[in-house]
Legacy VTK file of the C-alpha trace (Angstrom):
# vtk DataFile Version 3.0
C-alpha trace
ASCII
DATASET POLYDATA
POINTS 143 float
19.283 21.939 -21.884
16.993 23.010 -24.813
16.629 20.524 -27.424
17.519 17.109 -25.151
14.949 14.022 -26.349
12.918 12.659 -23.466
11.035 9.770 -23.191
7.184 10.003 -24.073
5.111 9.293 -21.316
4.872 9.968 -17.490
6.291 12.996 -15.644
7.919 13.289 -12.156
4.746 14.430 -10.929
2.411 11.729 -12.512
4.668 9.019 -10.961
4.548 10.966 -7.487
0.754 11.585 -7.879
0.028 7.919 -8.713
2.670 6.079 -5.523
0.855 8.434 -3.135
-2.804 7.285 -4.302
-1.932 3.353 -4.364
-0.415 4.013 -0.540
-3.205 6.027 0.780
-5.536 2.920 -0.854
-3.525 0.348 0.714
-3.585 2.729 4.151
-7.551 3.267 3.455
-8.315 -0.848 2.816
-5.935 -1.574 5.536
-3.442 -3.675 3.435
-0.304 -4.316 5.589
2.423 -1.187 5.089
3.166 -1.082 1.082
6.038 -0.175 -1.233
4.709 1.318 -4.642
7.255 1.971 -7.996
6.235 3.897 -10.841
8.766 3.228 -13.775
8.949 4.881 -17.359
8.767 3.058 -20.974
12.224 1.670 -20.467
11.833 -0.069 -17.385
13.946 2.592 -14.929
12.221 3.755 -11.777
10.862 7.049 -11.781
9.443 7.376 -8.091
9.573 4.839 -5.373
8.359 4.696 -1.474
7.548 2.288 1.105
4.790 2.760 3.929
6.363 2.849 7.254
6.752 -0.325 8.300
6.856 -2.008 4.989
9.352 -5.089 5.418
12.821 -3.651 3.325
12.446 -6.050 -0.052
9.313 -5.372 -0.636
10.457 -2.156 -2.957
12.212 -4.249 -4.990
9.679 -6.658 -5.393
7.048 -3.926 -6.474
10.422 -2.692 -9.201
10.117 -6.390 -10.255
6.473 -6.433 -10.265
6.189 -3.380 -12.749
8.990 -4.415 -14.567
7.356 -7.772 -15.202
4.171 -6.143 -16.772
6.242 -4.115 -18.870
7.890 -7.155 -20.071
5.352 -9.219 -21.042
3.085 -6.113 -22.228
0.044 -7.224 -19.754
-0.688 -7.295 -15.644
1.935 -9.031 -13.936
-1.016 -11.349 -12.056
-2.336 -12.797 -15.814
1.003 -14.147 -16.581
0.153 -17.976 -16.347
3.853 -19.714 -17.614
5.303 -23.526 -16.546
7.952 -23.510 -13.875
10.262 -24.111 -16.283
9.579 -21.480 -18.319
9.432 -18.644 -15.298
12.620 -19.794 -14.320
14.518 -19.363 -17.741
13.398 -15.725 -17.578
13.859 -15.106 -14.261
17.702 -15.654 -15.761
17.213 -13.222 -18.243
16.229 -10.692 -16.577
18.225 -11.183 -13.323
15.281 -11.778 -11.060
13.290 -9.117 -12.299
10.356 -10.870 -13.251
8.169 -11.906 -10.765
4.358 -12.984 -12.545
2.208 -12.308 -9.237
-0.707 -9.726 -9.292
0.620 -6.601 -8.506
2.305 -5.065 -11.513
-0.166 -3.400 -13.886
0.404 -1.270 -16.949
-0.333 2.326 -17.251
-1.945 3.085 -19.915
-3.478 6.567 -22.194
-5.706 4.582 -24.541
-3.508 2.134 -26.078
-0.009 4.141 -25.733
1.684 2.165 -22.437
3.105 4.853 -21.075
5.090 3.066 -17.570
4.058 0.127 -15.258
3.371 0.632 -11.658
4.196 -2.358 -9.258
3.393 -2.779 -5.366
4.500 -5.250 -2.765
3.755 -5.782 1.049
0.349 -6.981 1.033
-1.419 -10.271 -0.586
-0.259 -10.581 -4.524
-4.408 -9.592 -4.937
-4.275 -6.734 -2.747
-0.989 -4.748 -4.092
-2.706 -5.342 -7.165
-6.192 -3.482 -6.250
-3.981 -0.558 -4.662
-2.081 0.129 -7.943
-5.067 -0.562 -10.414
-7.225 1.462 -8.067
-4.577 4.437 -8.987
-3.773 4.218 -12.178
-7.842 4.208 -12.710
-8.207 7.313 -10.707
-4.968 8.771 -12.854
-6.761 8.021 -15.911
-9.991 9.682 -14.564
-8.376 12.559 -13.680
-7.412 13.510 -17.366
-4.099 11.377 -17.171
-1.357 13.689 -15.919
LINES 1 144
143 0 1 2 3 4 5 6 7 8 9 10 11 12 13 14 15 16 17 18 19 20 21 22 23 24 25 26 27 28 29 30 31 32 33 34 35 36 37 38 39 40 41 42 43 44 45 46 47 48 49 50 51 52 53 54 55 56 57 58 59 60 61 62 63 64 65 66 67 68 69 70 71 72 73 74 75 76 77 78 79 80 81 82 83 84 85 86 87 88 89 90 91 92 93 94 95 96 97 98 99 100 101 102 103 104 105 106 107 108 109 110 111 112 113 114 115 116 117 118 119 120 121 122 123 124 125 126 127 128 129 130 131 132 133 134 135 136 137 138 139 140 141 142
């Protein structure tokens, strides 16, 4: 439909592009089996997948992941907040805020233009698999 607004930022095939390189890093590093989410601006999942293997809530724990760094405008792992604190957002957000390493922002200088999240492995290591794409995203022109 011609004229329909649309979201700045990442297209199907960025998201696709950038779930495939943080699995095949997790698969190269020989992290347990992954799940990797790309999401938009507004939080909403644009592509999701999980290894074979990959234990079933880890994809919404990588959602969660993303959706945290969104939220707080920085890597889900540098979130340092009280108990207390984590907690009373959790509530807000219905459980989707989970501050462990492994959501980080995607960025095209200083526009954010998603999140991507991963679960399955150590907090450290989905962390390295979807920093280790989004750098080689960037690199590659971004999108």
């Amino acid at each position: 439909m011609a004229g329909t607004a649309r979201l700045p930022g990442l297209k199907l095939a960025d998201a696709d592009w950038l779930v495939q390189t943080a699995l095949a890093v997790g698969a190269e590093r020989g992290f347990p089996p992954l799940a990797v989410a790309v999401l938009d601006v507004a939080g909403e999942v644009i592509a999701l997948r999980r290894g074979d293997g990959g234990m079933p809530m880890t994809s919404r724990i990588a959602v969660a992941k993303a959706r945290t760094a969104l939220l707080a405008l920085r890597p889900s792992g540098l979130i340092d907040l009280p108990g207390g604190i984590v907690d009373s957002i959790q509530h807000l957000y219905g459980g989707d805020f989970v501050p462990w390493a492994g959501g980080v922002l995607i960025t095209d200088g200083e526009l954010i233009l998603g999140a991507a999240g991963a679960s399955g492995a150590h907090a450290v290591e989905d962390e390295a698999a979807v920093q280790t794409a989004v750098q080689r995203w960037q690199a590659r022109g971004a999108g």
